[in-house]
C-alpha positions in Angstrom: 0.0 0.0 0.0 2.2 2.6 -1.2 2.0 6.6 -1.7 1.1 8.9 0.5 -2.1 8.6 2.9 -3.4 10.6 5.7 -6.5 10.8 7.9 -8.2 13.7 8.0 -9.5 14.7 11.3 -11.2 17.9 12.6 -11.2 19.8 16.0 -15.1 19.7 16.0 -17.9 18.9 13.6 -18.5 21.8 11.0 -15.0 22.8 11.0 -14.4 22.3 7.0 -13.0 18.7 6.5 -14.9 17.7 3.4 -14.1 21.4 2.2 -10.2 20.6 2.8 -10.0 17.2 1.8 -11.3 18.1 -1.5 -8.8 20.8 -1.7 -6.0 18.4 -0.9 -7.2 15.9 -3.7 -7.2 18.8 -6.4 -3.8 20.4 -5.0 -2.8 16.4 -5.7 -3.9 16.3 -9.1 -2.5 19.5 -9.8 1.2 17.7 -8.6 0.0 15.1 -10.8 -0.2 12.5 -8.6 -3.6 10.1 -8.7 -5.6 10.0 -5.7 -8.4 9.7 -4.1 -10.9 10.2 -1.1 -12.7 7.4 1.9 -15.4 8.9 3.9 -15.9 5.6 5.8 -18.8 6.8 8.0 -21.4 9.1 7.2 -24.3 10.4 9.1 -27.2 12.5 7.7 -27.5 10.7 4.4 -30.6 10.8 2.1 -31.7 7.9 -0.6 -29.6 8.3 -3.9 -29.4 6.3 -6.6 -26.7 3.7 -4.8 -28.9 3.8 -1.4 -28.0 5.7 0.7 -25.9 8.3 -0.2 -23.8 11.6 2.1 -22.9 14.8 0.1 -19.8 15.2 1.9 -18.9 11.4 0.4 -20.2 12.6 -3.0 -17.8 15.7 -3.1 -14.5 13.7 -2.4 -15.4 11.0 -5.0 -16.3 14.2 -7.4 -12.7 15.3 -6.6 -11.0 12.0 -6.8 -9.1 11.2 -9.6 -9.6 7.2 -9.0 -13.1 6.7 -9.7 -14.4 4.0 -6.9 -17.6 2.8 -6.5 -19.5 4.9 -3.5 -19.7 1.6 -1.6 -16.0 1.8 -0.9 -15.8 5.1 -0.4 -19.0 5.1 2.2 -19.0 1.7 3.3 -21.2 2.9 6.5 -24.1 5.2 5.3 -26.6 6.3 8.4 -29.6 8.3 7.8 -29.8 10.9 11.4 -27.5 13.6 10.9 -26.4 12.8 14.6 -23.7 11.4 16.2 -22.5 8.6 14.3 -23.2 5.3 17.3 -26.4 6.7 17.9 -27.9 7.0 14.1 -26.2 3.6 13.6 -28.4 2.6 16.9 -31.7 4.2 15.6 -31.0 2.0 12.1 -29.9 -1.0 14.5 -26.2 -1.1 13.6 -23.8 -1.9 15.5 -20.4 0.7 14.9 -16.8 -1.7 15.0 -13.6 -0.2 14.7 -12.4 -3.7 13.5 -14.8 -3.7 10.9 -14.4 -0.2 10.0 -10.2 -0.6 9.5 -11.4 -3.7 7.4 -13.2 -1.4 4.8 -10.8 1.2 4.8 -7.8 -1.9 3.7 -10.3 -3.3 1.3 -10.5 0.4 -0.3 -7.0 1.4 0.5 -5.9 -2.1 -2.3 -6.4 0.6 -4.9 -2.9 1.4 -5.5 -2.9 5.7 -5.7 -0.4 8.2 -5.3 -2.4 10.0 -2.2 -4.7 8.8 -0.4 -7.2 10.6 2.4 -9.6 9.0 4.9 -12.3 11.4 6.2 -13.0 11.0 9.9 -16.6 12.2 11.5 -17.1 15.0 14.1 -14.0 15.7 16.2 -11.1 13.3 17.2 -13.0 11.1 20.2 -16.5 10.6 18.5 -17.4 7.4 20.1 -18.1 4.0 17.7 -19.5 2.1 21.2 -19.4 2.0 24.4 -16.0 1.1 24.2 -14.2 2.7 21.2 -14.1 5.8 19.4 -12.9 7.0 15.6 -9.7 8.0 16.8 -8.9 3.9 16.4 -9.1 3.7 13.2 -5.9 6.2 12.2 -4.1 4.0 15.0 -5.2 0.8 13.6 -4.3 1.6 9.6 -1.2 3.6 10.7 -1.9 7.0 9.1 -0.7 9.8 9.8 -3.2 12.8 11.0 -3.9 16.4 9.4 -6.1 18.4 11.4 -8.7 20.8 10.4 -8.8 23.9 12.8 -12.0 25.2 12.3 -11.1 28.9 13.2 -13.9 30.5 15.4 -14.0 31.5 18.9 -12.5 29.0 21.3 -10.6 27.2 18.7 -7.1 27.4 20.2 -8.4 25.5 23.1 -10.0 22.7 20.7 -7.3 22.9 18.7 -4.3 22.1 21.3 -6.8 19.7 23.3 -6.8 17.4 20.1 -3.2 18.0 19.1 -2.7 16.9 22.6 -4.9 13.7 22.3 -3.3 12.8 18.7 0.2 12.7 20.0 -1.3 10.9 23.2 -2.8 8.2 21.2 0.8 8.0 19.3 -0.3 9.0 15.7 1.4 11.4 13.9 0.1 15.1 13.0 1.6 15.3 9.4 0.2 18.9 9.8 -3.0 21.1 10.4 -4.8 23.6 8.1 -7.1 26.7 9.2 -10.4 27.0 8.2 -11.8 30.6 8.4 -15.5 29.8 9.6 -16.7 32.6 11.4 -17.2 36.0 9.8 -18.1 37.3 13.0 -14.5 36.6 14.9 -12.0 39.4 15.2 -8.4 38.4 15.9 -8.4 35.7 13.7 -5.2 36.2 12.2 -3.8 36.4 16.1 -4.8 32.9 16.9 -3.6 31.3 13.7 -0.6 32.9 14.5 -0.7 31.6 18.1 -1.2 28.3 17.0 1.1 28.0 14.2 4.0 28.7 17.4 2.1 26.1 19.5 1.3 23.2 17.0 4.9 21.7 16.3 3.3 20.3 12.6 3.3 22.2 9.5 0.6 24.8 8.5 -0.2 23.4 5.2 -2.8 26.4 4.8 -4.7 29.1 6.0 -8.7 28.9 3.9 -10.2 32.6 4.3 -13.8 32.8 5.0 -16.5 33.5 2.1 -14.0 31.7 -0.2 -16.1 30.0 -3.1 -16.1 26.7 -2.2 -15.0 25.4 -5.1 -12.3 23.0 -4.8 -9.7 24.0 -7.0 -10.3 27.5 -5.7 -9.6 25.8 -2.3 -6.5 24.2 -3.4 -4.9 27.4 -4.2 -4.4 28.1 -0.3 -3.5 24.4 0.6 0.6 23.9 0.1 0.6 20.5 -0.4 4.7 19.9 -1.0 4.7 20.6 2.8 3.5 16.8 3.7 5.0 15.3 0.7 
């Protein structure tokens, strides 16, 4: 399994992953490298031509430049746009982080250049009663970029997961910032507070109202810096 492969996690839900991930697969394509996207779980899906289908899992196969079927790239499709173990609950499922790192390996026999594996929520969104998504970096052995979602109280979120990444002994391969709030001032002051505090490369900063297209998005991601 070859080429380069990161999970992408975020300090909270809402924070732009999808929005980066896509940028990261066109910044990819741009290098000329093939690639592609996994969103293994999805909640808040609606019925699609395949089933069950999530936008977010929709946009990263539109920006993939492997073409896999949307059963490998959302192996776990739940209706409630709630937290993932309790819309897998209300359908009767039963979340695995076994199972889950079993999907990803299927999908990850695609042989690409860069790879990305879309997490849900923040870093500790529980599976069970037992196990939460942060497993499933540990358990394929991927390295982490995080998506600070840039909005009031982020430095806190931000540091707390840095802190729990490195805990859980996975590598942050970097971190990019997500302008999200229109509303905060200082936001330059606490990118610039975390860029001294995160020991990871910045591999961009996204500015709010950007259109969120994502080759525009790419053109803020610098992508050589986790190559």
């Amino acid at each position: 399994m070859g080429g380069h492969k990161f999970f992408i996690a975020g300090t909270d839900t809402d924070v732009g992953k999808t929005l980066v991930s896509q940028g990261l697969l066109e910044a990819a394509k741009q290098q000329g490298l093939s690639c592609f996207g996994l969103k293994p779980i999805a909640a808040g899906c609606e019925e699609g031509e395949q089933g069950l289908e999530n936008q977010d899992a929709l946009k990263i196969m539109a920006s993939s430049s492997i073409k896999l079927s949307y059963q490998q790239v959302n192996p776990i499709a739940l209706k409630a746009a709630v937290a993932p173990h309790v819309a897998a609950a209300m359908q009767g499922r039963k979340l695995d982080a076994q199972r889950i790192s079993g999907f990803c390996r299927g999908a990850l026999m695609n042989k690409a250049d860069f790879v990305l594996i879309e997490g849900a929520g923040g870093w500790r969104v529980p599976l069970n009663n037992r196990e939460t998504l942060a497993l499933i970096p540990k358990e394929l052995n991927l390295p982490v970029i995080l998506v600070v979602g840039v909005k009031l109280g982020c430095i806190n979120h931000a540091l707390l997961t840095v802190e729990a990444i490195k805990r859980d002994g996975i590598e942050l391969a970097g971190w990019v910032a997500n302008k999200v709030d229109s509303n905060m001032s200082m936001s330059d002051e606490s990118v610039e507070y975390l860029t001294g505090a995160i020991h990871a490369p910045l591999i961009g900063i996204i500015p709010y109202l950007i259109d969120n297209k994502a080759e525009n998005v790419s053109r803020y991601l610098q992508i050589e810096r986790i190559l």
